[in-house]
Backbone as CSV, one residue per row, in Angstrom:
resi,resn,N_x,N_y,N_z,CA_x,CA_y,CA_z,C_x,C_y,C_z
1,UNK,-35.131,38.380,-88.459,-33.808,38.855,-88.136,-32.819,38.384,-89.197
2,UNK,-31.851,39.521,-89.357,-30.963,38.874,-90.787,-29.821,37.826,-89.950
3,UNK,-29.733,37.255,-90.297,-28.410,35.740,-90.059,-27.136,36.438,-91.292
4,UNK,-26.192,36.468,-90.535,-24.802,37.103,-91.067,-24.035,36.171,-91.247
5,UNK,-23.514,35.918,-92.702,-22.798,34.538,-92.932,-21.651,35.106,-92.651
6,UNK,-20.911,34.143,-92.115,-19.368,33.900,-91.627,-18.712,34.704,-92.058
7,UNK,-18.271,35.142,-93.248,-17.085,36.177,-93.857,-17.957,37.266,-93.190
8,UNK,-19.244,37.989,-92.804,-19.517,38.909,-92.530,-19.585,39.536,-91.428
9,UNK,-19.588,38.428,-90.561,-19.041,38.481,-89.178,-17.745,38.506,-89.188
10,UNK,-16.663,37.758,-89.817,-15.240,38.071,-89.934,-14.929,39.654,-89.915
11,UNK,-16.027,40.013,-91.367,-15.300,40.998,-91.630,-15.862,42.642,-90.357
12,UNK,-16.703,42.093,-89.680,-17.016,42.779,-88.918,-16.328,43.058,-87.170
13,UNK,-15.866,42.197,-87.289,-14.956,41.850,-85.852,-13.711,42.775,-86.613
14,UNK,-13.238,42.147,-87.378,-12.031,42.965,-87.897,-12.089,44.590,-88.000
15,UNK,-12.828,45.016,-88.394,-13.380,46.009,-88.420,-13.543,46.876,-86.735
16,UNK,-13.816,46.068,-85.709,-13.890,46.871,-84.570,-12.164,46.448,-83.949
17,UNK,-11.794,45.259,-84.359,-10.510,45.414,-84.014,-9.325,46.667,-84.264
18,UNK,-10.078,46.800,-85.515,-9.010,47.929,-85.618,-9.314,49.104,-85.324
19,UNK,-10.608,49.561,-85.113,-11.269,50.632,-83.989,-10.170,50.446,-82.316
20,UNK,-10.809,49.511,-81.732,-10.248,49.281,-80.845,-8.702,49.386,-80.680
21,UNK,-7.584,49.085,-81.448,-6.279,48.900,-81.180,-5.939,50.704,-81.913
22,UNK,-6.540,51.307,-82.378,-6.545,52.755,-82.866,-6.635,53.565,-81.159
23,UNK,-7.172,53.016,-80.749,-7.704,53.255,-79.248,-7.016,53.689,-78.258
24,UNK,-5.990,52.919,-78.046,-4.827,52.308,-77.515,-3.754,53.448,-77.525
25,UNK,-4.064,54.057,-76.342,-3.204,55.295,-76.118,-1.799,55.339,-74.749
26,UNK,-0.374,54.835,-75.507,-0.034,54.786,-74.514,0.042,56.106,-72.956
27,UNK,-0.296,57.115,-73.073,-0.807,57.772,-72.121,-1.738,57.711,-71.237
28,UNK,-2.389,56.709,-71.854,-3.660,56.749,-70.942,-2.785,55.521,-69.698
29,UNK,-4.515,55.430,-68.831,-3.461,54.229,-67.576,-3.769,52.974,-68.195
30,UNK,-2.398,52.127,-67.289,-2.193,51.185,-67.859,-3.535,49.840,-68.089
31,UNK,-4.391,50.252,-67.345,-5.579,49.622,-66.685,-6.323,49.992,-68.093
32,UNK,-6.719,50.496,-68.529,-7.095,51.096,-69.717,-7.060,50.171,-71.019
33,UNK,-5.346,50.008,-71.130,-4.805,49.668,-72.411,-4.849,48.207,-72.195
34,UNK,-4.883,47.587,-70.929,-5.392,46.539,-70.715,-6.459,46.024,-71.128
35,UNK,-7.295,46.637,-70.655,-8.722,46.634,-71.355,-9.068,46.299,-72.330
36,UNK,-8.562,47.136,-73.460,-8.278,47.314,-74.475,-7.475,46.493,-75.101
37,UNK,-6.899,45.703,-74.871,-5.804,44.546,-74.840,-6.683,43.451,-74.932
38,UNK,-7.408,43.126,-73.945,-8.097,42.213,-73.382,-8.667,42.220,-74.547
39,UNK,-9.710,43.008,-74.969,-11.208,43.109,-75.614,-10.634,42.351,-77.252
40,UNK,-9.690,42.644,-77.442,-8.965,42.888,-78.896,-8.489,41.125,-78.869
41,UNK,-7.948,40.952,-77.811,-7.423,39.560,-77.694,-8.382,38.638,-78.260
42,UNK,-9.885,38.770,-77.553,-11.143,37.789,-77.442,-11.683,38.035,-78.893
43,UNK,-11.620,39.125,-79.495,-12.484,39.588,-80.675,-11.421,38.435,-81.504
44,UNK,-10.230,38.811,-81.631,-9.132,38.046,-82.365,-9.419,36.715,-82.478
45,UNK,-9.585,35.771,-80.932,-9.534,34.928,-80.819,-11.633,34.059,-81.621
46,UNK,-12.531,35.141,-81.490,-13.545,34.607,-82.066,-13.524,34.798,-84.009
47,UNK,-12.524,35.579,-83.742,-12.430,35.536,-85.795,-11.850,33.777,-85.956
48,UNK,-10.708,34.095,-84.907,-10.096,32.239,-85.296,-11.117,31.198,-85.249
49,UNK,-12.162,31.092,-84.812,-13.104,30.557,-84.365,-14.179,30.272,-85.270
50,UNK,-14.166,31.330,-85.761,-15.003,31.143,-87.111,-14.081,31.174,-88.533
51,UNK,-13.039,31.490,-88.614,-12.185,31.068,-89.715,-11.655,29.624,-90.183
52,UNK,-11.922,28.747,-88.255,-11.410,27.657,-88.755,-12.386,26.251,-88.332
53,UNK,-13.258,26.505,-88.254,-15.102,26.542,-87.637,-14.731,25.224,-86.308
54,UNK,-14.097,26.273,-85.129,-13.893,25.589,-84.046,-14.424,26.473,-83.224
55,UNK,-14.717,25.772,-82.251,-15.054,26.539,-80.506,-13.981,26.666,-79.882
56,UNK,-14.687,28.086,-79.058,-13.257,28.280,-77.990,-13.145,27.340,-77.124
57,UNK,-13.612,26.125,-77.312,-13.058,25.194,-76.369,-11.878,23.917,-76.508
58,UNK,-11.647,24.461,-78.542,-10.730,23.383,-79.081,-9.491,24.224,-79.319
59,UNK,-9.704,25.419,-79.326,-8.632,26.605,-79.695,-7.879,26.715,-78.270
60,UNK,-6.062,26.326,-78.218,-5.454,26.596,-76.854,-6.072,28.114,-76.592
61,UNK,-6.068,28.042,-75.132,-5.662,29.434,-74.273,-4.759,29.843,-74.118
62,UNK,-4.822,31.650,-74.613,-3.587,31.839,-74.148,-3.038,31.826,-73.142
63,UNK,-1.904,31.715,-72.524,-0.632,31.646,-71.550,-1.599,32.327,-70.405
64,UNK,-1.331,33.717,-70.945,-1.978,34.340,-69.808,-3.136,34.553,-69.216
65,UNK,-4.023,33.551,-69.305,-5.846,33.446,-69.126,-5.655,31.878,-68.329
66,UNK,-4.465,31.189,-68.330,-4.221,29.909,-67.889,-4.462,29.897,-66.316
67,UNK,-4.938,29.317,-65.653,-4.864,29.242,-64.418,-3.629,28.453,-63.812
């Protein structure tokens, strides 16, 4: 199996991020763009993750995922 060094996974998340936020139709329901919100948030948040070689467990949460 090929092992994908770091910039290639970067550059691959980025890559569906911007698929994804292309996506993002305010017509559609709001449940939707949420979704879509959501998905984009986590992809975002695993580029930081590997850009700054931390786990999502040292990186704050955002606000709104806070219990």
């Amino acid at each position: 199996m090929h092992e994908y060094t770091k910039q290639e996974q970067i550059e691959v998340l980025r890559s569906e991020i911007e698929i994804f936020k292309s996506r993002i139709d305010p017509n559609k329901s709001k449940v939707d763009i949420l979704y879509l919100a959501d998905t984009i948030s986590m992809l975002e948040l695993r580029v930081k993750e590997l850009e700054t070689n931390e786990t999502a467990s040292t990186i704050p949460t955002p606000s709104f995922y806070k219990k």
